[in-house]
C-alpha positions as CSV (number, residue, x, y, z in Angstrom):
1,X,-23.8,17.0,-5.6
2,X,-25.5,19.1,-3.6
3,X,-28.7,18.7,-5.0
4,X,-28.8,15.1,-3.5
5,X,-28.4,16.0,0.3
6,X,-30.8,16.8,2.8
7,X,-29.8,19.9,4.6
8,X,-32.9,19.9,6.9
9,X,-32.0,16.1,8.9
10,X,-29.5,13.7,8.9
11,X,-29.7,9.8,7.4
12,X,-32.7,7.8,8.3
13,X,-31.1,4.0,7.4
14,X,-30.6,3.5,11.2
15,X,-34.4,4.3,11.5
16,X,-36.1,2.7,8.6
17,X,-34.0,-0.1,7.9
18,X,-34.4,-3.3,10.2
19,X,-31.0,-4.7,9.2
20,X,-28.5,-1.9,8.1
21,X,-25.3,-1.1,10.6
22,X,-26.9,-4.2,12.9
23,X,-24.2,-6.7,12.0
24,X,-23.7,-8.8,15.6
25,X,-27.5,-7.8,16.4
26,X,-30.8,-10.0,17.0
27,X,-32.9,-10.1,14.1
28,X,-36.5,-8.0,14.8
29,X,-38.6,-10.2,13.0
30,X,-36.5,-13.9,14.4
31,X,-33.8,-13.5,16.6
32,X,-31.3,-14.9,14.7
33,X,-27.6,-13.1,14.5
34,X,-27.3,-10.4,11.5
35,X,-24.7,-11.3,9.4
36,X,-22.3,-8.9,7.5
37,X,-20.2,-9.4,4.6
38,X,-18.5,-7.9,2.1
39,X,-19.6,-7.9,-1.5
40,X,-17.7,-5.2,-4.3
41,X,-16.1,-3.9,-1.4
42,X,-18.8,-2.4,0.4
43,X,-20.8,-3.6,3.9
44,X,-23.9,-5.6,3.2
45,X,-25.9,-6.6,6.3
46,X,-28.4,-9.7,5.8
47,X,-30.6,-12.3,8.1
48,X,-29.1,-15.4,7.3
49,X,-33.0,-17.2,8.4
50,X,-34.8,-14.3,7.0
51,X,-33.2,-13.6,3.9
52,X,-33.9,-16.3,0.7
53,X,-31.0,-17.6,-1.1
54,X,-31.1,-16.3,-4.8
55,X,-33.3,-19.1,-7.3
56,X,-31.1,-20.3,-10.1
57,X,-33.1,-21.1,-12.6
């Protein structure tokens, strides 16, 4: 396991990510509220105006 983490810094998601950890937050691109549910029992953090509902084809 080692190989996989970065000894030098630690995570970037709260950086790079414009959604991740932000559930309860303004949007950055439109305002609206970041939603968080739960899917497979982890966290998942979405825009419910930015993000597109799956197609079903």
């Amino acid at each position: 396991m080692n190989q996989y983490l970065n000894r030098v810094e630690s995570g970037y998601f709260d950086r790079a990510l414009l959604v991740y950890g932000r559930g309860g937050q303004e949007c950055v691109r439109c305002g609206t509220e970041i939603e968080k549910m739960t899917i497979g029992g982890r966290g998942s953090h979405f825009c419910p105006n930015c993000q597109r509902p799956p197609r079903y084809r």
